[in-house]
N, C-alpha and C positions, 0 to 999 in steps of 0.2 A: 513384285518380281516381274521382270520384264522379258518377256519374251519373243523368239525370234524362229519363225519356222521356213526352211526352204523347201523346193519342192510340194509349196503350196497348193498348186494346181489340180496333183493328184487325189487320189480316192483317200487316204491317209493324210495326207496336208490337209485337205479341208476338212477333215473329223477333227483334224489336231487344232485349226485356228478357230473351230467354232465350239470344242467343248471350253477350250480358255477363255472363249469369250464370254459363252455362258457363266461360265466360273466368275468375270471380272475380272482375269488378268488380262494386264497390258501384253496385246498381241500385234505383231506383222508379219502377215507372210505375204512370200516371195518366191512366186511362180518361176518357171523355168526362161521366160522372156526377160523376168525383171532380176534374177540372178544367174549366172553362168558358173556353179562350182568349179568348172574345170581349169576357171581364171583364178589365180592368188589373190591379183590387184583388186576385183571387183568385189572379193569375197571379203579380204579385210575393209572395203573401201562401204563395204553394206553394213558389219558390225562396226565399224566407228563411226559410221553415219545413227548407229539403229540404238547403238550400248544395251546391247541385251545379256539381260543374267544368264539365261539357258539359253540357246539351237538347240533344235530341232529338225534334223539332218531326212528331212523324208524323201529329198531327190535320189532319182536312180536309175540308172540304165536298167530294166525287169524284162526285156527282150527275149527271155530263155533261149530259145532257139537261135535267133539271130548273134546273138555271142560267142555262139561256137566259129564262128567267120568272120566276126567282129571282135575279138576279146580287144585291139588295141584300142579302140573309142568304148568298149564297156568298162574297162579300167580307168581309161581319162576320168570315167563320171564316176563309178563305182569305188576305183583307189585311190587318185589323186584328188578326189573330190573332198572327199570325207579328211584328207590329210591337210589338206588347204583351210579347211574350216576349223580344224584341231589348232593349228599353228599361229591362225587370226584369235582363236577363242584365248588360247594360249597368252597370247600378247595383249590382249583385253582382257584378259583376269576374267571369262566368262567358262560357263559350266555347258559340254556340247553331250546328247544325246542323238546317236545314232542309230537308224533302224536297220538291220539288219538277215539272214536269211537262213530258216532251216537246212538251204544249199551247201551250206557249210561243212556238212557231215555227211556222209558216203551214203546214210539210205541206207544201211544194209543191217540196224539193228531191231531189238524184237521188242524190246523196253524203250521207255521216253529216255530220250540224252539231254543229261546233265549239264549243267551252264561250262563245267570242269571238261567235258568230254572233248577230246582230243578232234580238233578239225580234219575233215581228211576229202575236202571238195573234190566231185567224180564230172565236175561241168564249168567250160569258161566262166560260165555268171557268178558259180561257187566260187570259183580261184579269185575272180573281180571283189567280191565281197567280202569273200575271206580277208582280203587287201588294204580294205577299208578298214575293215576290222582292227587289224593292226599298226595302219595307222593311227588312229583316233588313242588306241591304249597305249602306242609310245609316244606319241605326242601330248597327252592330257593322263597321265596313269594313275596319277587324285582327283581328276574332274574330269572325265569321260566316263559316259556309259553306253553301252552295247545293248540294244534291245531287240532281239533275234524276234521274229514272229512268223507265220507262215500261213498258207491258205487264207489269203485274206479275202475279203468278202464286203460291201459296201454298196450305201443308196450311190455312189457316183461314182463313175467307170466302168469298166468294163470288170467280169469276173465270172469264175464257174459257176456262181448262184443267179444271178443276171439271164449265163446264156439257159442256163435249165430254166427259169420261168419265161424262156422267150421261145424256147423248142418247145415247152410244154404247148403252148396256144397253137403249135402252127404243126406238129408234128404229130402222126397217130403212136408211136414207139422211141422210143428213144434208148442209142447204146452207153452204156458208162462202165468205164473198169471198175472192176470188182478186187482188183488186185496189188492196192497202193493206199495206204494208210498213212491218217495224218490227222489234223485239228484246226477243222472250218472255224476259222476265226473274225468276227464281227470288226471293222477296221476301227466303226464307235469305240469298241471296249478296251482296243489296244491304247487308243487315245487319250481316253480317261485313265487310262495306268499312266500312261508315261506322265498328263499331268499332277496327279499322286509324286511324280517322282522329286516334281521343282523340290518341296522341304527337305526331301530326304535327302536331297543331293547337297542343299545346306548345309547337311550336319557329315559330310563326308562319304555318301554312298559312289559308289563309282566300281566300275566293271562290268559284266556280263548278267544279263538277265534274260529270260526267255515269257513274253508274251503270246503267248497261246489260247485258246478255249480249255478246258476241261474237256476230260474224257479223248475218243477217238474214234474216227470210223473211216470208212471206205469211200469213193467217188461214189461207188454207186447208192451206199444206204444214203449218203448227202441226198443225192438225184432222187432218191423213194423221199425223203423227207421233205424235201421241196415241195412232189408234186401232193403229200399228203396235206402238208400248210393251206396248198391252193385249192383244194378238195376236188381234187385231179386224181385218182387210181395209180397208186403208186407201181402195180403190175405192168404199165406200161414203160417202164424202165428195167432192161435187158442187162445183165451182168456180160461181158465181155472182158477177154486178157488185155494187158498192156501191148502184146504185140498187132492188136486190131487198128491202133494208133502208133506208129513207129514213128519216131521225134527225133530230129537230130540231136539234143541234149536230153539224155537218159532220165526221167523222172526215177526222184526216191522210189524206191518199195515200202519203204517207212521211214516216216517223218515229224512223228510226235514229240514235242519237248517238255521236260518235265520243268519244275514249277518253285525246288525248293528253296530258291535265296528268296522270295517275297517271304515264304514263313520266317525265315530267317529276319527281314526288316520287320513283321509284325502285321504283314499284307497278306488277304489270300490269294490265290491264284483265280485268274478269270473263271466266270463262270461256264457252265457246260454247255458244247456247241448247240446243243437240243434249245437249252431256254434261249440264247442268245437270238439263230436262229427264228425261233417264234418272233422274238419281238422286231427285228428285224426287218422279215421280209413286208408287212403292211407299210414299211416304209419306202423298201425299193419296188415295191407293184407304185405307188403311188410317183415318184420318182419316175419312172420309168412310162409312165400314164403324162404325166408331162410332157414328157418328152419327144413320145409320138405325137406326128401331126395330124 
């Protein structure tokens, strides 16, 4: 099976081309220099040059903020993007996997939402992705799938696990809300599911899935679990309200998703942010030790 990942660049692109590689599938990605989603020509002009069975769509405008003033270039990349890849896949008889965002749902529930839950984006980036979204499922509606994921986390880029082991070193306290739930997710783990997905996508899997961690927690018990992984006193992490960080796009209050079409394929769902976490951060201290000079 042959496969084709854009958006290689980022934190998720490169989990994605290096778990398939370890696997031994045939992989190319293709960074945001070497492909421009927002072009039709280039996108089909990379899938007929590449003949890949599966995309894997991890480019994205993730600007949160900056979308709310920007939606017409977050949609370029965010809707048109994703639609352009659908319509190339489409015409190369190829199978597209898109990733996608918990932004999609208002935040405003107390349960995990369901793959079925009605969208109801409350921020330019949601509306952008939701777009995509729709895209990809009228354009590919037997060979696309939807992989929602959120709070991602990873050895490469930037992320809210990153800056807490870099304020930990430098900072005697540190503030984190205590007032916004969700599910710290390993970008490795989401990787390794979506590569799970190539056979299954074989035998006609197609639609919405939600890639997550297990379980649920707060910003701040993240931030206490971080600093306890680093044997750093997790007491020096202050519970504070969402309104101590006012943001032009309104973060969830709640952002959990639940898990049950993998039981449905005969997959569990990812493991719990806690184990993942553990095994994790020895990687991004390490990573990140590199990378200072």
């Amino acid at each position: 099976m042959r496969w084709l990942v854009t958006g290689a660049g980022g934190m998720l692109g490169r989990d994605m081309t290096d778990v398939l590689d370890r696997r031994g599938e045939p992989v190319t990605g293709l960074d945001r220099g070497a492909l421009d989603i927002t072009r039709y020509d280039a996108v089909a002009d990379a899938i007929a040059a590449h003949r890949p069975d599966v995309v894997v769509n991890c480019a994205a405008y993730t600007a949160v903020d900056d979308a709310e003033t920007d939606e017409d270039r977050a949609l370029r990349v965010n809707g048109d993007g994703p639609r352009h890849l659908a319509r190339a896949c489409a015409a190369a008889g190829a199978r597209l996997v898109h990733v996608s965002t918990d932004y999609v749902f208002p935040g405003d529930a107390t349960t995990p939402y369901p793959e079925d839950h009605p969208p109801a984006p409350r921020t330019a980036y949601g509306r952008t992705k939701l777009a995509g979204e729709r895209a990809v499922l009228e354009e590919l509606p037997d060979t696309g799938v939807i992989v929602r994921t959120a709070w991602l986390y990873g050895v490469h880029g930037r992320s809210f696990v990153r800056t807490m082991m870099d304020l930990e070193a430098r900072r005697a306290t540190v503030d984190v809300v205590d007032d916004q739930r969700g599910q710290p997710t390993w970008s490795a783990d989401v990787a390794a599911r979506v590569a799970d997905l190539g056979p299954l996508m074989g035998r006609g899997v197609s639609g919405v899935l939600h890639a997550t961690s297990s379980g649920e927690t707060t910003w701040y018990d993240l931030a206490r679990e971080v600093f306890d992984v680093l044997g750093a006193d997790p007491d020096r992490v202050r519970p504070v309200g969402s309104a101590a960080y006012p943001r032009p796009a309104p973060r969830p209050a709640y952002s959990a998703l639940a898990h049950g079409r993998w039981r449905e394929l005969g997959l569990p769902p990812l493991r719990d942010w806690r184990a993942a976490l553990h095994e994790a951060l020895p990687h991004i201290r390490k990573e990140s030790l590199r990378e200072t000079p």
